[in-house]
N, CA, C and O atoms as CSV, one atom per row, in Angstrom:
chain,resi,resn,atom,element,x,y,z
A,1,UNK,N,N,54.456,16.531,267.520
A,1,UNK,CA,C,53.304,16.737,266.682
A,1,UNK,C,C,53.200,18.189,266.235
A,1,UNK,O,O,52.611,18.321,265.161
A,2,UNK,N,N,53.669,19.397,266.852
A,2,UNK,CA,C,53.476,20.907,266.259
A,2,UNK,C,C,54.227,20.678,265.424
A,2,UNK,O,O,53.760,21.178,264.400
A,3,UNK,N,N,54.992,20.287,265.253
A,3,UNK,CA,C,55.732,20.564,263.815
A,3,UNK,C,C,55.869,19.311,262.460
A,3,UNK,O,O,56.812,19.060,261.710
A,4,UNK,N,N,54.512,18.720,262.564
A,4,UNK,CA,C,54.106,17.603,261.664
A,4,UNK,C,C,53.564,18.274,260.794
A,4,UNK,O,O,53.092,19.365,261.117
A,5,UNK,N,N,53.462,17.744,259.231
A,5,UNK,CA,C,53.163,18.324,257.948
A,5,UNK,C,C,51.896,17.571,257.975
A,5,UNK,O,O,50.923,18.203,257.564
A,6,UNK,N,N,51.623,15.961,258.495
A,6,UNK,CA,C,50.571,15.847,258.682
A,6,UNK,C,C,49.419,16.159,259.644
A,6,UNK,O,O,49.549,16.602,260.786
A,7,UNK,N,N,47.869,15.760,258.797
A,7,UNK,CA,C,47.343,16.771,259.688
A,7,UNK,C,C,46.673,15.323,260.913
A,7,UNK,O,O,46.274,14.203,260.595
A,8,UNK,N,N,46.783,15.961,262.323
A,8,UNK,CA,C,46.448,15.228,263.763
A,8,UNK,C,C,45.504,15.803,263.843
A,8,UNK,O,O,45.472,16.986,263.504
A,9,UNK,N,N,44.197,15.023,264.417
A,9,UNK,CA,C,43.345,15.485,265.884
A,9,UNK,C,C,43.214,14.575,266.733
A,9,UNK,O,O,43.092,13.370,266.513
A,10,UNK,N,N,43.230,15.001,267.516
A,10,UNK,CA,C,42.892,13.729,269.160
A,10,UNK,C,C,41.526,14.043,269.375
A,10,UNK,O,O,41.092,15.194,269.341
A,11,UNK,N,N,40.746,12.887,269.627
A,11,UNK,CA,C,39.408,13.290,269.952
A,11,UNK,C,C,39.368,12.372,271.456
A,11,UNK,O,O,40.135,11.452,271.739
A,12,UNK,N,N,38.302,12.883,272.265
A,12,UNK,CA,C,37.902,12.201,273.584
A,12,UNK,C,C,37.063,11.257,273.276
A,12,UNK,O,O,36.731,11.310,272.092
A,13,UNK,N,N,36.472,10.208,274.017
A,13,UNK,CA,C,35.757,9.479,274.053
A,13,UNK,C,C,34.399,9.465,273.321
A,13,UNK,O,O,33.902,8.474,272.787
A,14,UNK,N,N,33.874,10.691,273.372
A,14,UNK,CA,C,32.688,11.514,272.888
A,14,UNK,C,C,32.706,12.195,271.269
A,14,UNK,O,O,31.767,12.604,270.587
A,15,UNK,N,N,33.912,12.142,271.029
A,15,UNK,CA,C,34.570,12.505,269.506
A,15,UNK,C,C,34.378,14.188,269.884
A,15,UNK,O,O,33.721,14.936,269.159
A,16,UNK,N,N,34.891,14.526,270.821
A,16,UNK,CA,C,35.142,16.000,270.956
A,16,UNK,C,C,36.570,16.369,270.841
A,16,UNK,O,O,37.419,15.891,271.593
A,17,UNK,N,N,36.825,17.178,269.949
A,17,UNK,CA,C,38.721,17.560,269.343
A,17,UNK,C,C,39.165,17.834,270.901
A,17,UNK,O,O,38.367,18.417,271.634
A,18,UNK,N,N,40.037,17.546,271.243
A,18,UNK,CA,C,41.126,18.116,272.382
A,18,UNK,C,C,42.086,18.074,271.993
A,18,UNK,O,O,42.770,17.759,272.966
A,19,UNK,N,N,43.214,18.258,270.520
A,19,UNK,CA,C,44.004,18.827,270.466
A,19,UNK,C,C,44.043,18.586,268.757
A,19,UNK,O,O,43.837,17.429,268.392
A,20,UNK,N,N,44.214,19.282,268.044
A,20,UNK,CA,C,44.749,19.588,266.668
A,20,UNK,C,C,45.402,20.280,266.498
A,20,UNK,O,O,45.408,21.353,267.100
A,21,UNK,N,N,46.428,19.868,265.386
A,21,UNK,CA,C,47.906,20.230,264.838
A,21,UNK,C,C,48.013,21.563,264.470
A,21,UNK,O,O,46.937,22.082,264.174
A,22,UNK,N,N,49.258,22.455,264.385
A,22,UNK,CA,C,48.709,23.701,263.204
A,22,UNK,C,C,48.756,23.299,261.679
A,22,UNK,O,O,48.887,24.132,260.782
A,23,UNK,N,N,48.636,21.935,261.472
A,23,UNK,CA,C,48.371,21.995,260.223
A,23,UNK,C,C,47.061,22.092,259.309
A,23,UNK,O,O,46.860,21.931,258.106
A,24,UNK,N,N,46.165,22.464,260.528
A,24,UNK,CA,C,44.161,21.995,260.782
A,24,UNK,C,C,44.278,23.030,259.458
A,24,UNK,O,O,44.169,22.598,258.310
A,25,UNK,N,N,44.558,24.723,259.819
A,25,UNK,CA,C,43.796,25.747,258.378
A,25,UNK,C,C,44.993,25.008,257.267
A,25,UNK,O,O,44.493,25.049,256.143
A,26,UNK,N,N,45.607,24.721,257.245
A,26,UNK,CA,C,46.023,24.348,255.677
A,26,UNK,C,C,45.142,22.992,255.827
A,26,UNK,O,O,44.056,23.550,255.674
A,27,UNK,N,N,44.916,22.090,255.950
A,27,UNK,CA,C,44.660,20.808,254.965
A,27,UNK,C,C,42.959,21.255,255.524
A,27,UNK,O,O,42.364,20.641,254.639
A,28,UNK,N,N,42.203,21.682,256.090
A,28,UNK,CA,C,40.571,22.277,256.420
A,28,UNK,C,C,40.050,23.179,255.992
A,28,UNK,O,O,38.964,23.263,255.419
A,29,UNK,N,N,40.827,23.970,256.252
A,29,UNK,CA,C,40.098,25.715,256.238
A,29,UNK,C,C,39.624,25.908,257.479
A,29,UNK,O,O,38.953,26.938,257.541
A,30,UNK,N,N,39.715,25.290,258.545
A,30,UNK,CA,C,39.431,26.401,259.865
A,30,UNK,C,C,40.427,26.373,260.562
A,30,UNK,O,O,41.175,25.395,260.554
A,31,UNK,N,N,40.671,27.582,261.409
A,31,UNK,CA,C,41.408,27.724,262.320
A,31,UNK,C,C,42.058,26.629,263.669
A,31,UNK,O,O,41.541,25.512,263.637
A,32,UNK,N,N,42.664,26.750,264.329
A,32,UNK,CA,C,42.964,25.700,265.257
A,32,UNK,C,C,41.497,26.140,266.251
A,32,UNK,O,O,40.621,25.290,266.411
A,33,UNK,N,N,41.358,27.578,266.887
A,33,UNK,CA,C,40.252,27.618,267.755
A,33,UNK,C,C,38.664,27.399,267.157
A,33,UNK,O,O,37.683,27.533,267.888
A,34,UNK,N,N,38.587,27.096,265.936
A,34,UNK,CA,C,37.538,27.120,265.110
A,34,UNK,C,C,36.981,25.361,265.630
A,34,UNK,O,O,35.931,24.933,266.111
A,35,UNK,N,N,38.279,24.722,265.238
A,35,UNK,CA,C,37.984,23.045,265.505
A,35,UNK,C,C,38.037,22.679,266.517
A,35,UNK,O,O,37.242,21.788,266.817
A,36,UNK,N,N,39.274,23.323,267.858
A,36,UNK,CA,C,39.140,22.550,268.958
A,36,UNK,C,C,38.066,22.810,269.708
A,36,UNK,O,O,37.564,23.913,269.495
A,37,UNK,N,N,37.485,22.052,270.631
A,37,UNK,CA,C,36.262,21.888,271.474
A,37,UNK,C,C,35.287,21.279,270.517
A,37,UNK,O,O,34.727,20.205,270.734
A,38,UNK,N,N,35.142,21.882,269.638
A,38,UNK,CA,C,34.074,21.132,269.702
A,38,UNK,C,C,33.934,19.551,268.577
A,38,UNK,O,O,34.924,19.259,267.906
A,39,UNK,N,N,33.055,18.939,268.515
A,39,UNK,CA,C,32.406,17.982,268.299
A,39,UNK,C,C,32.889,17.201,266.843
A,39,UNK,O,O,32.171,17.441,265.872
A,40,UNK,N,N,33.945,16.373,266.651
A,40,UNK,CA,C,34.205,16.238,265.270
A,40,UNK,C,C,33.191,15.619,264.178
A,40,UNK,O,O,33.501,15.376,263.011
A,41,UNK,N,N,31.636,15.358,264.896
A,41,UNK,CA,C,30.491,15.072,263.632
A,41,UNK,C,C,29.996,16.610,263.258
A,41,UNK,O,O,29.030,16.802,262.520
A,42,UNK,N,N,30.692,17.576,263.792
A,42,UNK,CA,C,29.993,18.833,263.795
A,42,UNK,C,C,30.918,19.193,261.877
A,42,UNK,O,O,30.552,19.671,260.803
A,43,UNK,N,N,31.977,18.702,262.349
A,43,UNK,CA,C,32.823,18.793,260.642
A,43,UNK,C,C,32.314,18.554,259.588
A,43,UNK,O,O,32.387,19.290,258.605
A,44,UNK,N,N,31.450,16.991,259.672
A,44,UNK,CA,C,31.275,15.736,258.638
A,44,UNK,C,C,30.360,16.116,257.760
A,44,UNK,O,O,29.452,16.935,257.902
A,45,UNK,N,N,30.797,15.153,256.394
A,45,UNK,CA,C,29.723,15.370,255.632
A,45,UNK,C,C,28.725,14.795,255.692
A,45,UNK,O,O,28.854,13.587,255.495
A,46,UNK,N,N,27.086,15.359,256.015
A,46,UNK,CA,C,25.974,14.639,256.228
A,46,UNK,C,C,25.787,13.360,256.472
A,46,UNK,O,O,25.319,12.787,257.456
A,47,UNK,N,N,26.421,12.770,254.942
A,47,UNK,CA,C,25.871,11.870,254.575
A,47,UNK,C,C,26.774,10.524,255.241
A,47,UNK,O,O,26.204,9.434,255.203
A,48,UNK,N,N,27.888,10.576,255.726
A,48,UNK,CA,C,28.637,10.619,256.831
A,48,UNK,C,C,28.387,9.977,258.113
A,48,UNK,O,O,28.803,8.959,258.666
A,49,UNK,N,N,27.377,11.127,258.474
A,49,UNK,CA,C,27.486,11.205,260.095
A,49,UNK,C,C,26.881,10.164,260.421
A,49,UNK,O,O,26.989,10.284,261.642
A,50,UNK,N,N,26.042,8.756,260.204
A,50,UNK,CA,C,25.832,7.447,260.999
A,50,UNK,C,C,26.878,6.349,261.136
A,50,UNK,O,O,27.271,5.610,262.039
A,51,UNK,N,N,27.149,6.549,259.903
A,51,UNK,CA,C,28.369,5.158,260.148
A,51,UNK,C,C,29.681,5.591,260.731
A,51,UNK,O,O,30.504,4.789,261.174
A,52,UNK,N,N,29.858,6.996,260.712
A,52,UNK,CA,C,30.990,7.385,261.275
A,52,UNK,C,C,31.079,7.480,262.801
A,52,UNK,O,O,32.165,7.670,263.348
A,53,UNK,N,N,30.002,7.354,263.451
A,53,UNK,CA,C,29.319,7.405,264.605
A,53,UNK,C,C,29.490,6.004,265.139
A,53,UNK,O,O,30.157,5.710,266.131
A,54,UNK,N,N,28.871,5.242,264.433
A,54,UNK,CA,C,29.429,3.685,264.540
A,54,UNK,C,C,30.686,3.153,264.982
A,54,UNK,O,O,30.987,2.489,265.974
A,55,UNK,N,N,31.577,3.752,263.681
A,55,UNK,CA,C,32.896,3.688,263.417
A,55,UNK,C,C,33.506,4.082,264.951
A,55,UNK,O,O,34.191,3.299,265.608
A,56,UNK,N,N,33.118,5.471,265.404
A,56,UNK,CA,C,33.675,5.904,266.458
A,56,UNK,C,C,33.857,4.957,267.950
A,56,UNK,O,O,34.834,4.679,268.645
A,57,UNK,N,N,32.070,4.566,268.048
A,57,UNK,CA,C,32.000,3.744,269.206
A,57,UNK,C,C,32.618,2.754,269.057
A,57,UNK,O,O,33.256,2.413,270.053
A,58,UNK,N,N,32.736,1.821,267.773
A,58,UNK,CA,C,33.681,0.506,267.764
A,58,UNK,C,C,34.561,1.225,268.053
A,58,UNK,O,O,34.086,1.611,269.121
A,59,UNK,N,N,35.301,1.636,267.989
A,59,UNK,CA,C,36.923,2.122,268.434
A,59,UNK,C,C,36.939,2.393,269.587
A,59,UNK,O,O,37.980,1.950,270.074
A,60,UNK,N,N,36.130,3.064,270.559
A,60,UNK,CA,C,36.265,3.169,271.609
A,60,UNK,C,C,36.203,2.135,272.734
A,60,UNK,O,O,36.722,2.031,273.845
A,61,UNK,N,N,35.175,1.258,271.831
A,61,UNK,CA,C,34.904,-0.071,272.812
A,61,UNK,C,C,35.933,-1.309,272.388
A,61,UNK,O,O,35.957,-2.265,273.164
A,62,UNK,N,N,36.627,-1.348,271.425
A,62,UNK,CA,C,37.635,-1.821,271.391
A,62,UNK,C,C,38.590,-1.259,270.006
A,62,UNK,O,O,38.698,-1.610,268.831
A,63,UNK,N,N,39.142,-0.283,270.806
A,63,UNK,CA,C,40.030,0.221,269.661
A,63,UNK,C,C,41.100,-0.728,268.794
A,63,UNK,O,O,41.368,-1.826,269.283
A,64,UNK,N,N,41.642,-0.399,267.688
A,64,UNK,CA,C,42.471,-0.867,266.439
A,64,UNK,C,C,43.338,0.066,266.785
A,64,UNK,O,O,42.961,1.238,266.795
A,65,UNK,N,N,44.839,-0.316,267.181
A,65,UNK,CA,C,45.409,0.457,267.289
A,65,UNK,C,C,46.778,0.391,266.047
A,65,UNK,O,O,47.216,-0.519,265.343
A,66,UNK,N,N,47.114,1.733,266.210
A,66,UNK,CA,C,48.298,1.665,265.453
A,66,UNK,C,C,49.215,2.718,265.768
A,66,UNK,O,O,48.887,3.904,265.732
A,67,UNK,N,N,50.696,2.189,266.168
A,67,UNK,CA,C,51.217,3.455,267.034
A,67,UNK,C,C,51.088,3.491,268.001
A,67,UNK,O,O,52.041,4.026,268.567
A,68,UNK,N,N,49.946,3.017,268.943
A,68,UNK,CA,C,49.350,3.396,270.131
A,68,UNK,C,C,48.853,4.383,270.493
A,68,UNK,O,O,48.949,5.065,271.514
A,69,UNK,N,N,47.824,4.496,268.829
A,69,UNK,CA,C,46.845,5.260,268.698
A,69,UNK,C,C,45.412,4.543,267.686
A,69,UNK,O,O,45.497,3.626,266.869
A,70,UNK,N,N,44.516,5.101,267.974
A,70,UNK,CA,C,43.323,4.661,266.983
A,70,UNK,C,C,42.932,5.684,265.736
A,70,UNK,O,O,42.540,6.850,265.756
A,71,UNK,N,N,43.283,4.480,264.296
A,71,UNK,CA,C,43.190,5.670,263.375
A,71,UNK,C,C,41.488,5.615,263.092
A,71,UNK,O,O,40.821,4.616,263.359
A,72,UNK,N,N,40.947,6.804,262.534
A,72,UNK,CA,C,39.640,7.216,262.480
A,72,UNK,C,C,39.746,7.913,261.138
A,72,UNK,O,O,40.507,8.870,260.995
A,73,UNK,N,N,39.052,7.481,260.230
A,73,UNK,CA,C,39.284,7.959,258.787
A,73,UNK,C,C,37.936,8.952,257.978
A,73,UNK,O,O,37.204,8.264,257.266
A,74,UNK,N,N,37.709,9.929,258.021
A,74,UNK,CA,C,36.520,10.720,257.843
A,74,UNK,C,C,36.189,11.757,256.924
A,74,UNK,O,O,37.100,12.564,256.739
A,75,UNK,N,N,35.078,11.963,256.266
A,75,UNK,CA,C,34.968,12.970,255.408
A,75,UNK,C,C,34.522,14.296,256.395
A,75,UNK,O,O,33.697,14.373,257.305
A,76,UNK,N,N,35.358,15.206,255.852
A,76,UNK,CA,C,34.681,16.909,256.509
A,76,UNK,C,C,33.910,17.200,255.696
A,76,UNK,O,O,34.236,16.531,254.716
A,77,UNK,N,N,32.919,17.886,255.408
A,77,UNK,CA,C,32.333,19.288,255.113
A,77,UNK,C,C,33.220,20.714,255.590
A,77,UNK,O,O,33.314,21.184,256.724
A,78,UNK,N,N,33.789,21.185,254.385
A,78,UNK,CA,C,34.604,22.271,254.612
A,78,UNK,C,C,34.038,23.526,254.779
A,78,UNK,O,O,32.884,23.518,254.351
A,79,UNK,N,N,34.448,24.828,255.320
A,79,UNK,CA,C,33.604,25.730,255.062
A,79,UNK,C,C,33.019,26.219,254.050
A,79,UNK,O,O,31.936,26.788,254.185
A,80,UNK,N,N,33.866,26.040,252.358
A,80,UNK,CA,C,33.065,26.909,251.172
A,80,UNK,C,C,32.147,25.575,250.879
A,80,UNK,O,O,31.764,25.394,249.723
A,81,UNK,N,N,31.718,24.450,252.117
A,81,UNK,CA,C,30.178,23.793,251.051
A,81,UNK,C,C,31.085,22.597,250.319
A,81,UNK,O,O,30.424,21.651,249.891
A,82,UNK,N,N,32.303,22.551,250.162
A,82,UNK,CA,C,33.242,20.945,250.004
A,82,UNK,C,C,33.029,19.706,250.894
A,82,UNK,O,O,32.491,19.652,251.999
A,83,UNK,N,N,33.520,18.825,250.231
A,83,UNK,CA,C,33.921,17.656,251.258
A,83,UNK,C,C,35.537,17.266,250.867
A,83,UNK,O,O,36.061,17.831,249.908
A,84,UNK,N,N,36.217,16.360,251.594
A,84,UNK,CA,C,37.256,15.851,251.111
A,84,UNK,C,C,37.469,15.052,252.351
A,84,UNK,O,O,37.200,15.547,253.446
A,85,UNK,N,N,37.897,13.946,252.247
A,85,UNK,CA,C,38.770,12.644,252.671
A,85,UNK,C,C,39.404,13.040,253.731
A,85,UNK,O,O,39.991,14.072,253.406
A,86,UNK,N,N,39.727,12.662,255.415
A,86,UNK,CA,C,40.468,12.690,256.062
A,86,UNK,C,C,40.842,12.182,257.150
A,86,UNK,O,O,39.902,11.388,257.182
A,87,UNK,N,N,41.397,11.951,258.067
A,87,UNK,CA,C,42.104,10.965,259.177
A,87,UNK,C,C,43.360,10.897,259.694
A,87,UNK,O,O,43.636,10.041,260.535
């Protein structure tokens, strides 16, 4: 995964980042220590944050896997005040 063009995060149970790619400042705009720890609704765009919340707990309580992983598909709020598409 360090040397994937796409961009990864692993989140915990709680949707807290525990590990993202160095590809986080190119396809985000923040740093790797900017995103990890904390909270990936802390990213989202507002308007966002209920169903994605939803989204999260279904997956946890019975994840969709693919890979033998669960994909999670989400809008950020970037730092300059953007949104854009991601997962």
């Amino acid at each position: 995964m360090e040397n994937s063009q796409d961009f990864i995060t692993l989140l915990d149970r709680a949707g807290v980042i525990v590990y993202t790619g160095p590809s986080t400042p190119r396809v985000l705009g923040y740093s790797e220590e900017e995103y990890t720890g904390r909270s990936i609704f802390d990213f989202m765009h507002p308007d966002h944050l209920d169903a994605s919340r939803k989204i999260l707990a279904q997956l946890v309580e019975n994840p969709k896997t693919v890979g033998g992983g669960s994909v999670f598909t989400y809008t950020t709020a970037s730092p300059g005040g953007g949104s854009s598409l991601r997962g």
